[in-house]
N, CA and C atoms as an extended XYZ file, in Angstrom:
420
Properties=species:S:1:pos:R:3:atomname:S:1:resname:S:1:resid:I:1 pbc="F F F"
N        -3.760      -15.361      -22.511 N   UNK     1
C        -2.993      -14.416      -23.277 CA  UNK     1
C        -2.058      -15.180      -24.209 C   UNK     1
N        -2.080      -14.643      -25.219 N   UNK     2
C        -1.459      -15.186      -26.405 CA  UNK     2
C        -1.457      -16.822      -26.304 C   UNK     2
N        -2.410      -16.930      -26.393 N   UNK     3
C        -3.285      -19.117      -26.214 CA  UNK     3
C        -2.647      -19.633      -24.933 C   UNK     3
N        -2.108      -18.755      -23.871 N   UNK     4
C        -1.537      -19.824      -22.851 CA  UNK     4
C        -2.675      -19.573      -21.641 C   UNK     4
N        -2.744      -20.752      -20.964 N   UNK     5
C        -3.091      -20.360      -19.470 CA  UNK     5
C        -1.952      -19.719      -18.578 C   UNK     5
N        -3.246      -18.738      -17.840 N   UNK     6
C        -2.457      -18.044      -17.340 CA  UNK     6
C        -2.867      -17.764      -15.820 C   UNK     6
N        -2.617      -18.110      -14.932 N   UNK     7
C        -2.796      -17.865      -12.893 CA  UNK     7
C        -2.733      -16.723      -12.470 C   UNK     7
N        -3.933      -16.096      -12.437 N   UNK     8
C        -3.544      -15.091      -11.229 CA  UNK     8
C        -3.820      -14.574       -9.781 C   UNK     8
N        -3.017      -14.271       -8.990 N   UNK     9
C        -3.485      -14.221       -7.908 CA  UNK     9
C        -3.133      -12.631       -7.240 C   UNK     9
N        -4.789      -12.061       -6.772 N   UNK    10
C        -4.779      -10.863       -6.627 CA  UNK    10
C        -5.268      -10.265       -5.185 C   UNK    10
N        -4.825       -9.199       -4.754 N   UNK    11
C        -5.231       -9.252       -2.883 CA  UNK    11
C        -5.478       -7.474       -3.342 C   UNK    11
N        -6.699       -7.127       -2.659 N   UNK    12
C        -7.001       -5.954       -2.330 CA  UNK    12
C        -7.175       -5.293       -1.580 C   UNK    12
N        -6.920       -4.101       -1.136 N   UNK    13
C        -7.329       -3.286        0.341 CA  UNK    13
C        -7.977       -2.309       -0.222 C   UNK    13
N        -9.249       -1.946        0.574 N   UNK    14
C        -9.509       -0.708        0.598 CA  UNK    14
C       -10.394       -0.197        2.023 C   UNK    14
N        -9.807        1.044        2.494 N   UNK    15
C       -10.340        1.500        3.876 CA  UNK    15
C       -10.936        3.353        3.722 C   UNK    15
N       -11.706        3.636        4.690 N   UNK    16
C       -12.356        4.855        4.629 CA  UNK    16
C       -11.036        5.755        5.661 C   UNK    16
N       -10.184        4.994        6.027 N   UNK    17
C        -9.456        5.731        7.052 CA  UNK    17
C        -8.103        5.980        6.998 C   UNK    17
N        -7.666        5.699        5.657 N   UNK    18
C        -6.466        6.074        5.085 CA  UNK    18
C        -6.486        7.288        4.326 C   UNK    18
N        -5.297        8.251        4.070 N   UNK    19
C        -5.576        9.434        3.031 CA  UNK    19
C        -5.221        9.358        1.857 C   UNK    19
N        -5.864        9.458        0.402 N   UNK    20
C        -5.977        9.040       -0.587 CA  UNK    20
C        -5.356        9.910       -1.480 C   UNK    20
N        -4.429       10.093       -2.365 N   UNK    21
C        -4.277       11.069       -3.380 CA  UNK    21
C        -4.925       12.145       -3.765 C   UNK    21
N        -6.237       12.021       -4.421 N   UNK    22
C        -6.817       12.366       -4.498 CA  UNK    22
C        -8.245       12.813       -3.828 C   UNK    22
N        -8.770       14.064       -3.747 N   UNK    23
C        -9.802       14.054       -2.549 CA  UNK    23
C       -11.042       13.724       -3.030 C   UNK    23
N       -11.804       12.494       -2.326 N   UNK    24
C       -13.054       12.044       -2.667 CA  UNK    24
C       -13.107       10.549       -3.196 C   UNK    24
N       -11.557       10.295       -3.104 N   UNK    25
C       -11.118        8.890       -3.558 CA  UNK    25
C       -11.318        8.159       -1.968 C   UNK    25
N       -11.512        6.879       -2.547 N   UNK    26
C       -11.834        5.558       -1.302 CA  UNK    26
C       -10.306        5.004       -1.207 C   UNK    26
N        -9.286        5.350       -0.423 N   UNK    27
C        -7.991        4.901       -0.257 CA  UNK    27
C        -8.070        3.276       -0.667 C   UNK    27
N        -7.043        3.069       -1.664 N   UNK    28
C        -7.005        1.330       -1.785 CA  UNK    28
C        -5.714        1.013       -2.606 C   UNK    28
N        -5.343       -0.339       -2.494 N   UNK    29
C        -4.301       -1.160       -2.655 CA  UNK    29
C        -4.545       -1.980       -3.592 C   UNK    29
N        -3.782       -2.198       -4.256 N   UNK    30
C        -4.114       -4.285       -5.237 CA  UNK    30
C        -2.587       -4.582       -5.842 C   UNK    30
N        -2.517       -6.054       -5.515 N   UNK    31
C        -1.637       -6.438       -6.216 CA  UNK    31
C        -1.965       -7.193       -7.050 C   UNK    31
N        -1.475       -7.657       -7.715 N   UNK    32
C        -1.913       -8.967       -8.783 CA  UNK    32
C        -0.974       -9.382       -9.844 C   UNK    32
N        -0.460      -11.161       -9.214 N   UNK    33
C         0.376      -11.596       -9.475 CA  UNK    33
C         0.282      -12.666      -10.586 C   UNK    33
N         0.821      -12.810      -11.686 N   UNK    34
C         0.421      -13.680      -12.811 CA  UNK    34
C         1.675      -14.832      -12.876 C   UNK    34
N         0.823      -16.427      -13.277 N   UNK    35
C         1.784      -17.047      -13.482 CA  UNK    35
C         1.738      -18.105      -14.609 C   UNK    35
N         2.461      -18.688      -15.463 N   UNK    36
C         2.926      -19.268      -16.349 CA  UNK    36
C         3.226      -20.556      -15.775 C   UNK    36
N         2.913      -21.541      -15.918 N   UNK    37
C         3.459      -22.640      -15.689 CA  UNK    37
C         4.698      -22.333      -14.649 C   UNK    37
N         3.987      -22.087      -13.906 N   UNK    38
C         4.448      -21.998      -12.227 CA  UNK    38
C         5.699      -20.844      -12.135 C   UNK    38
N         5.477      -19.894      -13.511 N   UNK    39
C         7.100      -19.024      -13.057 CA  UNK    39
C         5.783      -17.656      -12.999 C   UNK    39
N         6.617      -16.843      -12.321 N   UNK    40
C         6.077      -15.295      -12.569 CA  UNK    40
C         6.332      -14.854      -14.006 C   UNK    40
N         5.437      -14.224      -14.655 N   UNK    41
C         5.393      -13.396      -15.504 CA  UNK    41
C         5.054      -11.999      -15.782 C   UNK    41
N         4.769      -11.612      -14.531 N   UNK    42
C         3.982      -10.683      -14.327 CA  UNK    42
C         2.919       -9.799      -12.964 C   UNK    42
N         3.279       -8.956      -12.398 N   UNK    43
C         3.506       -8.153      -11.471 CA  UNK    43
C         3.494       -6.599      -11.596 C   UNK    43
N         2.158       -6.376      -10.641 N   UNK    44
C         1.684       -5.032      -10.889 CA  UNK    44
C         0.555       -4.846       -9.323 C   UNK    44
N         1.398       -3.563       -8.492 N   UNK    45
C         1.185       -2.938       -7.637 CA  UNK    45
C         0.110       -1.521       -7.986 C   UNK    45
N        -1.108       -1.377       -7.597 N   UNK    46
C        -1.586       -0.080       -7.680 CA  UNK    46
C        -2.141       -0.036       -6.149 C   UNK    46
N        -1.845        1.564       -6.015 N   UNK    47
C        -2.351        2.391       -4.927 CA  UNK    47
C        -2.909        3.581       -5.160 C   UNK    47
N        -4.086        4.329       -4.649 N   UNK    48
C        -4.070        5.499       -4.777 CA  UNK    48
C        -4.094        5.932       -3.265 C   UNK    48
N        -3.855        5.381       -2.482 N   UNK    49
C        -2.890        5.979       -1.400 CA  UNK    49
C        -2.514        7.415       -1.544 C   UNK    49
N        -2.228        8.324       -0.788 N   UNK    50
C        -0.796        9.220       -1.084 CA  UNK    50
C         0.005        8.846       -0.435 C   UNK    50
N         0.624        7.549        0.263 N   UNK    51
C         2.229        7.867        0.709 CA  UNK    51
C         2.954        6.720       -0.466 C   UNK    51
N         1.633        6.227       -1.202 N   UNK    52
C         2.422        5.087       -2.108 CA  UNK    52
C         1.979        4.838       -3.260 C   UNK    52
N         0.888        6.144       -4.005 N   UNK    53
C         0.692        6.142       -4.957 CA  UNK    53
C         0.944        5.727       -6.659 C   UNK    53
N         0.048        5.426       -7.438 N   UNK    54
C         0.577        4.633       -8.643 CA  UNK    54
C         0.278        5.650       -9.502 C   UNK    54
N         0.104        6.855       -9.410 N   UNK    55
C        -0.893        7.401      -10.437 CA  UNK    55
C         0.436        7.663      -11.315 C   UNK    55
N         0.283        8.267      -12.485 N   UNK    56
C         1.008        8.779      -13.570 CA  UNK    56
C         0.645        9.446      -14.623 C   UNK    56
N         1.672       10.521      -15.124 N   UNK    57
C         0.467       11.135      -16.098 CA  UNK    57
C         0.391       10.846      -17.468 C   UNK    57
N        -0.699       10.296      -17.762 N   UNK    58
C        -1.675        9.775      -18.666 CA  UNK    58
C        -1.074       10.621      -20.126 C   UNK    58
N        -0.836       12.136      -19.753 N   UNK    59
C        -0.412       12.880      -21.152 CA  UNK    59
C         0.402       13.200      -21.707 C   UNK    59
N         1.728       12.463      -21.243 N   UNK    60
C         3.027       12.018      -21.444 CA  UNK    60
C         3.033       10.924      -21.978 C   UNK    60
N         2.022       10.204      -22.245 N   UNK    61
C         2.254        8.963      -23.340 CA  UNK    61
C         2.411        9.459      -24.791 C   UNK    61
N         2.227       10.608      -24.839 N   UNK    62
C         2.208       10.641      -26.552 CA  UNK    62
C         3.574       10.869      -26.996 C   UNK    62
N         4.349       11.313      -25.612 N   UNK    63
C         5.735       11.834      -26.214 CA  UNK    63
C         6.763        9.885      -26.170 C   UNK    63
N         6.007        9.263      -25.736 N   UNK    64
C         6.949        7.898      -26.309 CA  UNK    64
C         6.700        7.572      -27.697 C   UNK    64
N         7.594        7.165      -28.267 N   UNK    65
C         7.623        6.779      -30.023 CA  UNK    65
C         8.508        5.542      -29.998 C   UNK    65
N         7.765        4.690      -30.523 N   UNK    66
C         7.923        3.729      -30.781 CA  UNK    66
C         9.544        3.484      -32.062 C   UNK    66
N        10.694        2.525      -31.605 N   UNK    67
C        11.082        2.387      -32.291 CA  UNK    67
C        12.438        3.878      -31.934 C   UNK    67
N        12.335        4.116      -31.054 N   UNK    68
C        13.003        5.649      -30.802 CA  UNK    68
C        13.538        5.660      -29.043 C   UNK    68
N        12.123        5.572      -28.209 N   UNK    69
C        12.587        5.867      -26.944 CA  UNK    69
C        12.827        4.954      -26.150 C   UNK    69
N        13.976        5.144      -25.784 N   UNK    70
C        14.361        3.908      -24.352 CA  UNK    70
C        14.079        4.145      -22.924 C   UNK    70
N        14.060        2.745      -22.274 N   UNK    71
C        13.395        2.027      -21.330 CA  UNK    71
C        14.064        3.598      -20.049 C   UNK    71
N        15.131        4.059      -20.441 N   UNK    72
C        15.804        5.349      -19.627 CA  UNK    72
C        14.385        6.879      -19.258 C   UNK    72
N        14.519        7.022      -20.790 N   UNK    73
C        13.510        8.089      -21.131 CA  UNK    73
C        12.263        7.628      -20.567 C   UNK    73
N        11.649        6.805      -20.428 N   UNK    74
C        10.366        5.964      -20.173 CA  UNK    74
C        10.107        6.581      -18.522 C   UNK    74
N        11.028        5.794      -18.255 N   UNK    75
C        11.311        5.776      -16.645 CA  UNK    75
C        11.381        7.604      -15.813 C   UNK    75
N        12.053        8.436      -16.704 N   UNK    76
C        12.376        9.610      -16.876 CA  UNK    76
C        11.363       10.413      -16.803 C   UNK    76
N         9.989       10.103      -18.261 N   UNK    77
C         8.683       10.850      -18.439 CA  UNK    77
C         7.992       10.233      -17.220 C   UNK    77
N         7.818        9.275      -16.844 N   UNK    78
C         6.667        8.635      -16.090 CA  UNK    78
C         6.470        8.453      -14.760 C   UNK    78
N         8.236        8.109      -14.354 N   UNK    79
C         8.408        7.298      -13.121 CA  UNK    79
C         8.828        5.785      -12.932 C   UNK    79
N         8.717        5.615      -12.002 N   UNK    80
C         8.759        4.043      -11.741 CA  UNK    80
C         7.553        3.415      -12.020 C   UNK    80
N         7.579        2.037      -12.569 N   UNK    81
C         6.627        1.714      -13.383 CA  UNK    81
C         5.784        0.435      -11.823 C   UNK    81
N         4.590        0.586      -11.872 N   UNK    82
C         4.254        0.062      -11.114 CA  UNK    82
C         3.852       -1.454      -11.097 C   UNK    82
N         4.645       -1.966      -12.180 N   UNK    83
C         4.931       -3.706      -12.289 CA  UNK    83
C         5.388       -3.922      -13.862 C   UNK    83
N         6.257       -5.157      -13.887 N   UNK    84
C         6.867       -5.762      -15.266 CA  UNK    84
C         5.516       -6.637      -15.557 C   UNK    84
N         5.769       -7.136      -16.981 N   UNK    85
C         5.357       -8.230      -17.244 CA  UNK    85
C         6.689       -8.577      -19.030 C   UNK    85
N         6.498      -10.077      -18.652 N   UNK    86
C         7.003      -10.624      -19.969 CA  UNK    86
C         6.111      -11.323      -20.569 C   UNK    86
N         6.677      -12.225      -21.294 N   UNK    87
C         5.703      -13.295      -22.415 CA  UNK    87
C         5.226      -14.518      -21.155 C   UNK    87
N         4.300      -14.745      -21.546 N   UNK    88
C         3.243      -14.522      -22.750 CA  UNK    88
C         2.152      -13.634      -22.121 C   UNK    88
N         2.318      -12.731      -21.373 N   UNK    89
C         1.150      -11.161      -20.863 CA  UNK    89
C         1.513      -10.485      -22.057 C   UNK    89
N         2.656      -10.611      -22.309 N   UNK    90
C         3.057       -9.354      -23.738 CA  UNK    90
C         3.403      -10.777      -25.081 C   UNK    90
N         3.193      -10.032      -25.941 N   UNK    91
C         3.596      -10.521      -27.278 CA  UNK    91
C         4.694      -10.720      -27.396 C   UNK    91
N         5.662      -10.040      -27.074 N   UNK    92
C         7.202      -10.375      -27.541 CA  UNK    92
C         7.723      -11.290      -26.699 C   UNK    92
N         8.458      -12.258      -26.875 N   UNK    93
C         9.055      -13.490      -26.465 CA  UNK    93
C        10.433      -12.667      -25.664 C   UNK    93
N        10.758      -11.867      -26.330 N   UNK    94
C        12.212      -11.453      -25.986 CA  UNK    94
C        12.110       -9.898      -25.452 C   UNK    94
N        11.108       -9.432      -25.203 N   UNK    95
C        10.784       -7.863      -24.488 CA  UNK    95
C        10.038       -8.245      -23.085 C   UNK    95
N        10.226       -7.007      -22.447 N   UNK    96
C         9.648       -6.729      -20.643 CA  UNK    96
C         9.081       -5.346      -21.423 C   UNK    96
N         7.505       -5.694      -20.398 N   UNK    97
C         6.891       -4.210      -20.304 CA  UNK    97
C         6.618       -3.933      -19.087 C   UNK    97
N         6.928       -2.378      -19.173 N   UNK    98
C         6.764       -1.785      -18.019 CA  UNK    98
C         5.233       -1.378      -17.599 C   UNK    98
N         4.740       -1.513      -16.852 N   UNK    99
C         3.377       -1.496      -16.726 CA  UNK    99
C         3.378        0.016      -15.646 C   UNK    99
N         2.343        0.507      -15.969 N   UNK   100
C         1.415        1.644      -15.777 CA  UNK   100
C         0.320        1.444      -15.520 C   UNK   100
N        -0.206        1.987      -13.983 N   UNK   101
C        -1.558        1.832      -13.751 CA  UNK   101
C        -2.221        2.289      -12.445 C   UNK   101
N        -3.125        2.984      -12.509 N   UNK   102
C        -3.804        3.526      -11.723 CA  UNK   102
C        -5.035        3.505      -11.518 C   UNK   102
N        -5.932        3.191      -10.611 N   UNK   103
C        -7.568        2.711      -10.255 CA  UNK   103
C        -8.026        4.120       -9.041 C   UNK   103
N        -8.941        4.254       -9.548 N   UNK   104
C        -9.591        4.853       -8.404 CA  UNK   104
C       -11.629        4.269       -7.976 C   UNK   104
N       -11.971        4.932       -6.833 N   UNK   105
C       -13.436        4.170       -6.709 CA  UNK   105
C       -13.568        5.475       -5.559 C   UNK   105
N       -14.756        6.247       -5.984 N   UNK   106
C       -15.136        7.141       -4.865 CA  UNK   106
C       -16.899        7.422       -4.830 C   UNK   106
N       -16.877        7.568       -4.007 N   UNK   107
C       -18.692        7.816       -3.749 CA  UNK   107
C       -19.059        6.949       -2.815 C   UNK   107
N       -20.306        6.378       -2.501 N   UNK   108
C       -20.508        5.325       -1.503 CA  UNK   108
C       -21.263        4.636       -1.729 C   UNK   108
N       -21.411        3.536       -0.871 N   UNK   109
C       -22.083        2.092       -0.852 CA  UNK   109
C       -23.073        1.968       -2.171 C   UNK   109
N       -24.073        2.997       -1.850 N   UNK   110
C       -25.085        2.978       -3.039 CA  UNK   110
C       -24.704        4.178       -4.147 C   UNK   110
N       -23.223        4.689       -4.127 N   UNK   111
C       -23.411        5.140       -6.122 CA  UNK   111
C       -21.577        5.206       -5.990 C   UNK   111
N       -21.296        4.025       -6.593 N   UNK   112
C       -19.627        4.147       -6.514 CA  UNK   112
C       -19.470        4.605       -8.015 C   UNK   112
N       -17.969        5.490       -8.075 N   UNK   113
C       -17.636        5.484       -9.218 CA  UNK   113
C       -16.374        5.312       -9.653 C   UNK   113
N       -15.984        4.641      -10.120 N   UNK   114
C       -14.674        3.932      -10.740 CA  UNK   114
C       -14.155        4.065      -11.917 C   UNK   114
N       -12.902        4.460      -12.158 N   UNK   115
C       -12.163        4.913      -12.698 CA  UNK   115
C       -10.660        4.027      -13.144 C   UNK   115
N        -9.932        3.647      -14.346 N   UNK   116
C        -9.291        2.730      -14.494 CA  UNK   116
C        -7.950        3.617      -15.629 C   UNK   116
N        -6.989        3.634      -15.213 N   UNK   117
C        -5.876        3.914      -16.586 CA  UNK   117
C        -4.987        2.875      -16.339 C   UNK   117
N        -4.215        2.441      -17.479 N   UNK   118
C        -3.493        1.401      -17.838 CA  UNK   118
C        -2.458        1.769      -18.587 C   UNK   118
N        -0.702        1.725      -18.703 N   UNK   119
C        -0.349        1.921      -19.581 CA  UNK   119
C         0.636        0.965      -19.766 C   UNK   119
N         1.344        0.318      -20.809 N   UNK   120
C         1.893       -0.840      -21.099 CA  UNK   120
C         3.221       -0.286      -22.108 C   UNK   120
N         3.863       -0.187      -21.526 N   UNK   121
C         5.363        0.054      -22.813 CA  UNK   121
C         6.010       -0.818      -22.833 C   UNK   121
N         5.926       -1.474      -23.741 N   UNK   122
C         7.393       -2.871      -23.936 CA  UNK   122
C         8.749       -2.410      -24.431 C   UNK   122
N         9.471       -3.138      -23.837 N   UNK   123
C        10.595       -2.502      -24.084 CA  UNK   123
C        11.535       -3.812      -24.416 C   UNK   123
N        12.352       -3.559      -26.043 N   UNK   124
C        13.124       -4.768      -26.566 CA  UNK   124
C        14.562       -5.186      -26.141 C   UNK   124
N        15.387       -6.157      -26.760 N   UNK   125
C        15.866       -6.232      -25.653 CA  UNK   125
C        17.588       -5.249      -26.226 C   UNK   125
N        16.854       -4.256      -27.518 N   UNK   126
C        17.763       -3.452      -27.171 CA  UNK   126
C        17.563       -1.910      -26.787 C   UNK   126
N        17.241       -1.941      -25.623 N   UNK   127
C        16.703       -1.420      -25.016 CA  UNK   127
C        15.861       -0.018      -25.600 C   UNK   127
N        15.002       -0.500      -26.268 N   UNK   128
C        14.214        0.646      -27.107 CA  UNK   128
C        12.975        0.224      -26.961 C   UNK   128
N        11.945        1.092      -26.906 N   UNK   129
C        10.374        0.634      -26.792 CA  UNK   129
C         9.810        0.040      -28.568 C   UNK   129
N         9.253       -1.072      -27.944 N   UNK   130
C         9.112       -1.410      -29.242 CA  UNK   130
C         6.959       -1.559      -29.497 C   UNK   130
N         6.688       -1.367      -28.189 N   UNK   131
C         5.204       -1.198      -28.175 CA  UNK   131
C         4.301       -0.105      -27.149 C   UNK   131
N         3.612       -0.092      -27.428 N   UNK   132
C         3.105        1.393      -26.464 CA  UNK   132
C         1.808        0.763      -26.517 C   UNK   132
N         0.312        0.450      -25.471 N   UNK   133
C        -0.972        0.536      -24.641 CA  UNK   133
C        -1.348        0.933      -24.135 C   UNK   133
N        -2.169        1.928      -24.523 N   UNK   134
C        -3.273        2.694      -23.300 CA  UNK   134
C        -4.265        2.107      -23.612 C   UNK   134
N        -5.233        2.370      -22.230 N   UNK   135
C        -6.525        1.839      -21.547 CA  UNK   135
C        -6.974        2.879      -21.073 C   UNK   135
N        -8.072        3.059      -20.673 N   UNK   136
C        -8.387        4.171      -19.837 CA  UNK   136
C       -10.392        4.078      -19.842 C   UNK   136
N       -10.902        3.889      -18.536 N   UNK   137
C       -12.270        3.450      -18.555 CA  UNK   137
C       -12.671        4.337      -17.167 C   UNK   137
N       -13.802        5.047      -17.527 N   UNK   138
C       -14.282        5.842      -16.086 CA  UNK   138
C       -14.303        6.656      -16.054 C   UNK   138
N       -14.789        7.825      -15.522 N   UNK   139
C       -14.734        9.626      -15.409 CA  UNK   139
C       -13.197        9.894      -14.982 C   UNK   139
N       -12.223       10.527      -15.791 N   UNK   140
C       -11.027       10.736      -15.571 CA  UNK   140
C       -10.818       12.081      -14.598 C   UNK   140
């Protein structure tokens, strides 16, 4: 990301015997930890669990505007963001983004289906969003 190497180290759970957010979802966990020349940069928890869920809604991104809404309002529309990242995961040298993200995987052994949203708001360091990312891959 942005020409640097970058480390990451990621741990997953997933079990048939946990209860999942959503019904028909495969209960699961991931963390995944990024590093920079040995510092953290970056940190992001997803679950679709229900007692520790990451989900968020996806259709509340349009009401952030760039250049307008702060890291307050962010937190406000969305929630708690389910990991930071700084430079060099993000472009700005001098901004933290709040990361957004939610995975799901349901069906079985032989026909899984997986599902991915992502959302990325950077936020400058006066405290105003200065970038907005969505992702989104899979039957929603």
């Amino acid at each position: 990301m942005n020409d640097q190497d970058i480390k990451t180290l990621s741990y997953a759970y997933a079990t048939t015997g946990g209860t999942p957010l959503d019904a028909g979802v495969i209960p699961a966990r991931a963390l995944d930890l990024s590093f920079w020349k040995d510092t953290l940069v970056s940190n992001v928890f997803v679950s679709s669990f229900k007692e520790d869920a990451s989900n968020f809604d996806a259709s509340k991104r349009t009401a952030i505007v760039k250049g307008k809404t702060t890291r307050e309002e962010v937190i406000g529309l969305l929630g708690r963001p389910a990991g930071y990242a700084i430079y060099p995961v993000i472009k700005e040298k001098d901004g933290v983004a709040m990361l957004y993200a939610y995975n799901t995987t349901s069906g079985n052994a032989f026909n899984l289906t997986f599902a991915r949203r992502s959302l990325t708001v950077t936020i400058g360091p006066d405290e105003i969003v200065s970038d907005v990312s969505y992702e989104s891959s899979g039957k929603q």
